[in-house]
FILUM-419433 format. One record per residue (C-alpha): residue in one letter; x, y, z. Coordinates in steps of 0.25 Angstrom, whole numbers, plus 2048, in hexadecimal, padded with zeros to 3 digits. Example, Ala and Ser with C-alpha at 12.3 -4.5 7.8 and 13.67 -1.06 7.14 Angstrom:
// FILUM-419433
a8317EE81F
s8377FC81D
//
This chain:
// FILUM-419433
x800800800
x80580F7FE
x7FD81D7FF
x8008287F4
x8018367FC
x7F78417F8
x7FC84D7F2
x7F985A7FC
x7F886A7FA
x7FB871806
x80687B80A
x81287A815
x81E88481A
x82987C821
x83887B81E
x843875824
x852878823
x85986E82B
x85D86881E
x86A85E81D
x877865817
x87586080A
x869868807
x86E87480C
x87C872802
x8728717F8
x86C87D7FD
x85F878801
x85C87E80F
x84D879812
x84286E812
x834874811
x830868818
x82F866827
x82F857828
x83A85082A
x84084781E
x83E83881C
x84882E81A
x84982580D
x8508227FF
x8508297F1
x8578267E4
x85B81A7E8
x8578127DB
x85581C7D0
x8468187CF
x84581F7DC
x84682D7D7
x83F82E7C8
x83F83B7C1
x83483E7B5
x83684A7AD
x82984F7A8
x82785779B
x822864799
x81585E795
x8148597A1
x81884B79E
x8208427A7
x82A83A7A2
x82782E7A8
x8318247AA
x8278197A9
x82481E799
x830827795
x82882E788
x82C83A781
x82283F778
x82684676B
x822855767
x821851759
x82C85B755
x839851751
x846857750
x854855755
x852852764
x851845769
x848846777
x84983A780
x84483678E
x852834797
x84F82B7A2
x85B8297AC
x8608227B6
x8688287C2
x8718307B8
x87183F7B7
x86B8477AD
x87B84B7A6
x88083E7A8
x8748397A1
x875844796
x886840795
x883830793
x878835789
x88283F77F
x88C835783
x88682777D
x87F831770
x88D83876F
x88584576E
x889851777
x882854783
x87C860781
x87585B775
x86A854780
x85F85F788
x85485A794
x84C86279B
x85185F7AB
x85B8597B3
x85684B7BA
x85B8447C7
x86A83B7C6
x8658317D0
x85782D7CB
x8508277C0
x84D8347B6
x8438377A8
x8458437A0
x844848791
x85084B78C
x85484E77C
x86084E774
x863853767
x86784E75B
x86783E762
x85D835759
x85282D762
x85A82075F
x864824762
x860828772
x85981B773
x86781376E
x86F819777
x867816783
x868808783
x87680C787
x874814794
x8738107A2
x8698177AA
x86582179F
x85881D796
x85382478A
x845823787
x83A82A77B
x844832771
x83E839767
x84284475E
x83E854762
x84286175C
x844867769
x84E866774
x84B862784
x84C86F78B
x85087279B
x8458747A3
x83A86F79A
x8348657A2
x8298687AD
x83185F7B7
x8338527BD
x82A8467C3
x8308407D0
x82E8317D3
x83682E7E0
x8378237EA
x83B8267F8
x8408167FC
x84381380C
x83B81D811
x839818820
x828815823
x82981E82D
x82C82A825
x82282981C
x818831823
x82383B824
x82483A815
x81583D813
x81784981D
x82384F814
x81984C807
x80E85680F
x81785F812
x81C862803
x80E8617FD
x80B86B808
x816874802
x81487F7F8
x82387C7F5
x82F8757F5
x83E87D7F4
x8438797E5
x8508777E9
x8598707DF
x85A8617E5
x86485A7E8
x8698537DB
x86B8607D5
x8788607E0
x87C8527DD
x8758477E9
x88183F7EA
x88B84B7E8
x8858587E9
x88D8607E5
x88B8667D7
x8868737DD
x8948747E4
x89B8727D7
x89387C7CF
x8978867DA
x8A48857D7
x8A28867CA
x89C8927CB
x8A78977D3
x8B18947C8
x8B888B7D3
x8B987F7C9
x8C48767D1
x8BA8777DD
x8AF8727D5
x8B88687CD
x8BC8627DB
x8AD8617E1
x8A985B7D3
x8B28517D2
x8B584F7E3
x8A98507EB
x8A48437F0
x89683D7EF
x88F8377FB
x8928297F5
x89E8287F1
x8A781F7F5
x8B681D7F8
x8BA81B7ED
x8B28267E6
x8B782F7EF
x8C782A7EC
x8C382C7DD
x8BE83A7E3
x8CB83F7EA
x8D583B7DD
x8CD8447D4
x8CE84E7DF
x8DD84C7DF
x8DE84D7D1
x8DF83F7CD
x8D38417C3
x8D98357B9
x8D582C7C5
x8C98327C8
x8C48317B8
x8C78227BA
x8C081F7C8
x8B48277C8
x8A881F7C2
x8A38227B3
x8968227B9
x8908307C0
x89E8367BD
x89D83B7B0
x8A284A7B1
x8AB8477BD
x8B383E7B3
x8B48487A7
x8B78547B3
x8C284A7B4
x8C68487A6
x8C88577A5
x8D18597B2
x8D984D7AD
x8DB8567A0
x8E08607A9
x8D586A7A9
x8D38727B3
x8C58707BC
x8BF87D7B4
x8C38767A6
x8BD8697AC
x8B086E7AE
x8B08747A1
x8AF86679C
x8A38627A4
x89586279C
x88F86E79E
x8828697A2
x8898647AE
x8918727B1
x8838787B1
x87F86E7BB
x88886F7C4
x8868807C4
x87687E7C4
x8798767D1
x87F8817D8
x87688A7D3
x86B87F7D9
x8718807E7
x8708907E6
x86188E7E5
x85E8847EF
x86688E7F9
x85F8987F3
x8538937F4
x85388E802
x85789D807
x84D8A3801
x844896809
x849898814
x8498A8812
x83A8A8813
x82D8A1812
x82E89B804
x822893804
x81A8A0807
x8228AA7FE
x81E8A67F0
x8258B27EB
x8318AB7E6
x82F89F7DF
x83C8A07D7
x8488A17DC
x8568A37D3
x86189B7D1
x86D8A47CF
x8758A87C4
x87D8B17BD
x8718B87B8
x86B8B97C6
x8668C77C9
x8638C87D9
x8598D27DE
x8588DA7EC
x84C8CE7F0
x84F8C57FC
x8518B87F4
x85B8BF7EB
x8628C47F8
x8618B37FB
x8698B07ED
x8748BA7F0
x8758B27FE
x8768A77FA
x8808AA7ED
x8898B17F8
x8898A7802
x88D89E7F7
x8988A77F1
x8948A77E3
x8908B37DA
x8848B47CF
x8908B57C6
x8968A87C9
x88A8A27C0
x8918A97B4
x89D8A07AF
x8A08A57A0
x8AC89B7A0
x8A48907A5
x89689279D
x88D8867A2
x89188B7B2
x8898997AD
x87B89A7B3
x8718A57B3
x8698A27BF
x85B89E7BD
x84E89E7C6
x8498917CD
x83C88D7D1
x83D88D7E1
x82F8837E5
x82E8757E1
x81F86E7E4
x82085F7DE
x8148597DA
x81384D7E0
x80C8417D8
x80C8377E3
x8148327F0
x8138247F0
x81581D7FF
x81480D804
x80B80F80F
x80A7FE814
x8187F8815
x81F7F081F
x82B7F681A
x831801822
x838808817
x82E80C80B
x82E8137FD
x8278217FA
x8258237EB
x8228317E7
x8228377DA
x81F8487D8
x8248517CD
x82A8607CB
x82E86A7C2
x83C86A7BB
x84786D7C3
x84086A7D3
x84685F7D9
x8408527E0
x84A8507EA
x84785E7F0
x8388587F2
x84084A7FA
x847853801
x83D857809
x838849809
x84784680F
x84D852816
x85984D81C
x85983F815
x85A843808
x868842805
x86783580C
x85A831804
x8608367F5
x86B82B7F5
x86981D7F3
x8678127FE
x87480C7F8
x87C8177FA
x87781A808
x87D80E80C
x88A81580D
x88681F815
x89382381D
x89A825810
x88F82D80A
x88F837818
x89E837817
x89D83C807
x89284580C
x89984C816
x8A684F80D
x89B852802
x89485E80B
x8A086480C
x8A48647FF
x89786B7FB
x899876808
x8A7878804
x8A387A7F4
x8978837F9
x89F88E800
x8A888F7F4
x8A789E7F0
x8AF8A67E5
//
């Protein structure tokens, strides 16, 4: 037996800050629920965490029937349902360009979809025929390609309305499942939810891609190059962490042998470069540029999220609905005399960076003109699925909502989790190791603290 929750319209004020380091280096200072968090597994098969894009009709690419249908205008664009299988979005796009020996900027999408989960988007590329997608696919290992067809028009950013959520929360104890359906009330009682940037857009095993681009920013590549190549991840091991120090110490040759060809892709061609001589600048000059602007966006991501939890915390957010945007700086950023502006150049100071450290005419993809982000998420729940007879004491809670294009689902489970999240987003395999993770953690914290108070 099981019961399906209802779905509620009510309206509720609380907050908490006592949120765990973590957050707060990410830059996100509150909970907007009171209830304390519940215990339990995500992600840990990707099944657990399935991520639809839907269309700007409105349709869901489902993965149960991964269909495009054709606009009836043929050209030279080949559009394709990617569906993936705890890769990442570039990695993905390299093994594709790589196997049809095309460049990569010949392919466009629409959004970025989560590393550790199973993903379905549209993508396009140009110029590749339709048989020769599916030909290649039979190839690939954790990358599908469904439904291409022939468009006369590209993929662009931003065009799809959003994502649908399906997500399995395993080992969640029975006696927290009344506290579950008390964290459920409480965000269906919320006109809002913070749309801070989540937790993958950091890095969940190593976040430290906002780091990185702060030092990018700064012009302080050697720092950057020794973050991106150095810093641990909660997992690895010691021999990962040996291969870790020789790069560190210059001994990159052994470092290009050692590291694993899979999920290194970019550390082994920074490698490459610094073998030729090159200097860490003339190294990330070789990178894609997709990732470069990555790594910049994440910075700019944290920025917000601290933005945006001052300007929480700064007033009664659920009550003023005067500011429902909130920006993103850049090097076009004009601030005014109003009191979020005065928050901004807070923030920028306490972080020692300038508006014009997002102008880098030497390095183009790290240029950024600032931009304006929604600053309220609401998901729409379809359903939250929960076992209610079971002689088990650990249970399953299956819940599936959407959002619009760029919100992101683990900031609606980390009001589920508060302190357990971190916890909860790696896998039951790898929480067996738990002294090495909190030993990798630690030393990880500081790295990210140390990178932070870098200034010019």
């Amino acid at each position: 037996m099981s019961k399906t929750l209802p779905l509620k319209n009510a309206r509720g004020r609380d907050m908490r800050t006592d949120v765990p380091i973590l957050d707060k280096l990410l830059g996100m200072y509150c909970w907007v629920t009171k209830e304390s968090g519940i215990s339990g597994g995500l992600k840990e098969v990707p099944e657990d965490f399935i991520v639809e894009e839907i269309l700007p009709d409105g349709t869901v690419l489902s993965i149960e029937r991964p269909i495009l249908k054709p606009s009836g205008y043929e050209g030279l664009f080949t559009h394709f349902i990617l569906v993936k299988r705890n890769i990442g979005n570039f990695e993905a796009l390299w093994i594709l360009a790589e196997k049809l020996n095309v460049p990569v900027g010949f392919f466009f999408y629409s959004g970025n979809k989560d590393r550790e989960a199973l993903t379905v988007q549209r993508m396009a590329v140009w110029g590749v025929p339709p048989e020769k997608l599916l030909e290649i696919a039979k190839l690939l290992r954790d990358i599908q390609i469904f439904s291409p067809i022939r468009e006369l028009r590209r993929v662009h950013i931003g065009e799809h309305l959003g994502n649908r959520f399906t997500i399995r929360i395993r080992r969640i104890k029975r006696e927290e499942i009344c506290r579950f359906e008390r964290i459920y009330d409480e965000i269906l009682a919320k006109e809002y939810l913070p749309n801070y940037f989540g937790y993958q857009r950091f890095g969940i095993i190593r976040p430290i891609t906002h780091v990185v681009g702060k030092l990018l920013f700064l012009r302080k590549y050697e720092e950057a190059m020794r973050i991106y190549l150095g810093a641990p991840s909660v997992i690895d091991d010691e021999k990962m962490k040996n291969i870790k120090e020789e790069i560190l110490s210059g001994n990159y040759e052994y470092g290009l042998k050692e590291l694993p060809n899979r999920g290194f892709l970019f550390e082994k061609m920074l490698l490459k470069e610094l073998m030729r001589g090159k200097t860490p600048k003339e190294a990330f000059k070789k990178l894609p540029a997709f990732l470069l602007r990555m790594l910049g966006e994440a910075y700019q991501a944290y920025l917000f999220n601290k933005i945006l939890s001052k300007i929480i915390l700064h007033s009664d957010f659920s009550i003023n609905k005067g500011t429902r945007l909130v920006l993103i700086p850049g090097y076009q950023t004009r601030l005014g005399s109003d009191w979020i502006s005065d928050i901004i150049r807070e923030v920028l100071t306490e972080e020692g960076i300038s508006i014009n450290h997002f102008k880098n005419k030497e390095f183009p993809p790290l240029s950024f003109k600032g931009t304006l982000r929604p600053a309220f998420l609401k998901p729409r729940f379809e359903y939250v699925f929960i076992p209610t007879f079971s002689e088990a004491e650990e249970l399953s809670i299956v819940m599936r909502f959407k959002l619009n294009k760029g919100e992101y689902a683990t900031i609606i489970l980390r009001e589920f989790f508060k302190h357990n999240i971190y916890e909860a987003l790696l896998s039951k395999s790898v929480l067996k190791r738990k002294a090495t993770i909190s030993d990798n953690f630690n030393k990880l914290v500081r790295i990210i603290q140390e990178g932070l108070t870098v200034s010019e």
